[in-house]
C-alpha positions in Angstrom: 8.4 -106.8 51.2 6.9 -103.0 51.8 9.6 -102.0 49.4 8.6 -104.6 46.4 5.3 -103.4 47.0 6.0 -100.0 46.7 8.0 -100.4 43.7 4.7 -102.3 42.3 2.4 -99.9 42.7 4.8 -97.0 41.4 5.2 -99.2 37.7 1.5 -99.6 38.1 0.8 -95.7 38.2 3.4 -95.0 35.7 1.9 -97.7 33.0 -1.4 -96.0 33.6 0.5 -92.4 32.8 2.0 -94.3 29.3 -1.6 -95.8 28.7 -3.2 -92.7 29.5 -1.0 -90.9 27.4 -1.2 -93.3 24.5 -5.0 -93.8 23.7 -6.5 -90.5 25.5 -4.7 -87.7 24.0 -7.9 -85.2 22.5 -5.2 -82.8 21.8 -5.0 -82.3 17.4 -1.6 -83.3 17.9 -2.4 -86.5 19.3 -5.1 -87.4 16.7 -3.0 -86.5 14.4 -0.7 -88.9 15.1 -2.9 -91.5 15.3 -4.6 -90.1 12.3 -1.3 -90.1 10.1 -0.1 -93.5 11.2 -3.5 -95.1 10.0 -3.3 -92.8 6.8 0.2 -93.2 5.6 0.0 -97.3 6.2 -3.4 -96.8 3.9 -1.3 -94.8 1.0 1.6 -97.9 0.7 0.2 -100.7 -0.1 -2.7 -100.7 0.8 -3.6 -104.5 0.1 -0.1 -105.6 1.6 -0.2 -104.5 4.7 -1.4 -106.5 7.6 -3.3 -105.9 11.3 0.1 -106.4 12.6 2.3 -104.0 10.6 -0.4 -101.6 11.1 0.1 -101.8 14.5 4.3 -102.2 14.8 4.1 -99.2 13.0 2.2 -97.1 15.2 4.5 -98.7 17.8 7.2 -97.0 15.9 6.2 -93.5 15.7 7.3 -90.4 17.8 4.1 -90.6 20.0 4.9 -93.7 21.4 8.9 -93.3 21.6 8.6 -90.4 23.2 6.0 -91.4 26.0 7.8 -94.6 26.2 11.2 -92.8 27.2 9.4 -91.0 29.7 8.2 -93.8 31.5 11.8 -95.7 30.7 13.4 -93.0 32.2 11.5 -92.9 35.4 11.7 -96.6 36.1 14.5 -97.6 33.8 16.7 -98.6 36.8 14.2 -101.2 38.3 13.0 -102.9 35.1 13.4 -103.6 31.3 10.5 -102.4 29.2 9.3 -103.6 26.1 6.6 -102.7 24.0 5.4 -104.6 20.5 3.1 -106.0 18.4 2.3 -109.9 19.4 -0.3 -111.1 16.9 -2.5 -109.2 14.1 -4.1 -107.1 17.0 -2.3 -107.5 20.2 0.1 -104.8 21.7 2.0 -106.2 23.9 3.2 -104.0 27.3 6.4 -106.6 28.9 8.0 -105.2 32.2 11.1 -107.6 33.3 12.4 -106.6 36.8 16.4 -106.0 36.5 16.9 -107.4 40.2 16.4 -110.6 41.6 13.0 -110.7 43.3 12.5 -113.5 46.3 10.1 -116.7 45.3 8.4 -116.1 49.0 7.8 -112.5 47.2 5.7 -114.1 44.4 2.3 -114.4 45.9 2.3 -110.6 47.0 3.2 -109.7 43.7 0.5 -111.3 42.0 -1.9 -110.5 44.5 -1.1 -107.1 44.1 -1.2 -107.1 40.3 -4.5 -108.7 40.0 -6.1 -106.3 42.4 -4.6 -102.7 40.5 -5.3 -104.4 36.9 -8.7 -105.2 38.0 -9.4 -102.0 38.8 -8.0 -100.3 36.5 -9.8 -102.8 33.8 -12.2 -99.6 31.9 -9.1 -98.0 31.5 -7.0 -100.5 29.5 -10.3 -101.9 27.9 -10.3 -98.2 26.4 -6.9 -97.7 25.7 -7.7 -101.2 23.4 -10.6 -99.7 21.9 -9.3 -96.2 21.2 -6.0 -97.8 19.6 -8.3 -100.4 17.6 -10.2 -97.8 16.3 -7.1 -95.5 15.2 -5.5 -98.4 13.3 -9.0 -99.6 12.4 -8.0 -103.1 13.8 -11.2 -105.3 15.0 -11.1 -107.6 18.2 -7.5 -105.2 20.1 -5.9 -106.3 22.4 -4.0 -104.7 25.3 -1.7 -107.4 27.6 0.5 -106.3 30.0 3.2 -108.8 31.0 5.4 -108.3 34.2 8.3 -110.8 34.3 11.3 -111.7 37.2 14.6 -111.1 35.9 15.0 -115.0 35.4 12.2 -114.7 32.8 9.6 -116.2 35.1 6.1 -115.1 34.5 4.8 -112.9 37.6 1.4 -111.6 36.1 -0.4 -111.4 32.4 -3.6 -109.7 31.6 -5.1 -109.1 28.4 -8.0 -105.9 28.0 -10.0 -106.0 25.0 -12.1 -103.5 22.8 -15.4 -103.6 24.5 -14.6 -105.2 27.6 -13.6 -108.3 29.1 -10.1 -109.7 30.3 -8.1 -112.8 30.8 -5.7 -113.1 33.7 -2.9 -115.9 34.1 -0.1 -115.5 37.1 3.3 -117.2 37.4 4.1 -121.0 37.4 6.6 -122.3 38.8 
């Protein structure tokens, strides 16, 4: 149990780093990603393209490839990562654990989960903000999904530009 716990609050720290890294970069470079994402989705089509293309295609630039093999390569061996685009303005974080996790285990999990995403709310409510404003996408979304490697649902919690959440566990 101490050692799922442990593991737990390590992806935690390490999807704050991704976050972090995602929607707080003040370095040029940073914006400038952002920035050229937005502005070369403007020059094609500008009428054509949707919320959500805008936003699988920030999903597919260097910034978040590279930030996303950092964190891949740090906890790779304990889970499957996925990042994309669910709806028109919803980005989608989905950690699968690679090892079987104990049912008994569950309730710790979650517990554990709602408590770190809870406090960490501000942060992810900005990360949705900052991204939303890059991509110039109204009502974003951030949900972050952590699944057993059955596909059972352990924890999901969206963050939205401007505040509030919406929290859902597993059921079984």
């Amino acid at each position: 149990m101490k050692k799922i716990s442990i593991s737990v609050l390590s992806v935690l720290l390490s999807i704050l780093m991704l976050f972090g890294l995602t929607a707080c970069g003040d370095d040029s470079s940073s914006n400038s990603d952002l920035g050229s994402s937005n502005s070369d989705l403007g020059s094609s089509s500008v009428e054509s393209n949707t919320q959500k293309s805008k936003l699988s295609e920030f999903l597919e630039s260097d910034l978040i490839a590279d930030q996303l093999d950092t964190v891949k390569e740090q906890f790779g061996s304990l889970m499957d990562i996925d990042v994309y685009a669910a709806d028109d303005a919803t980005l989608v974080y989905g950690f699968t654990y690679k090892d079987e996790i104990p049912e008994s285990q569950f309730d710790v999990m979650k517990e554990t989960f709602e408590q770190a995403f809870t406090s960490m709310s501000s942060t992810y409510e900005q990360i949705a903000a900052t991204v939303g404003k890059a991509l110039d996408i109204d009502n974003m979304c951030v949900r972050v999904e952590f699944f057993t490697n059955d596909g059972t649902m352990l924890f999901s919690k969206d963050f939205y530009a401007g505040g509030g959440s919406s929290e859902s566990g597993f059921s079984l």
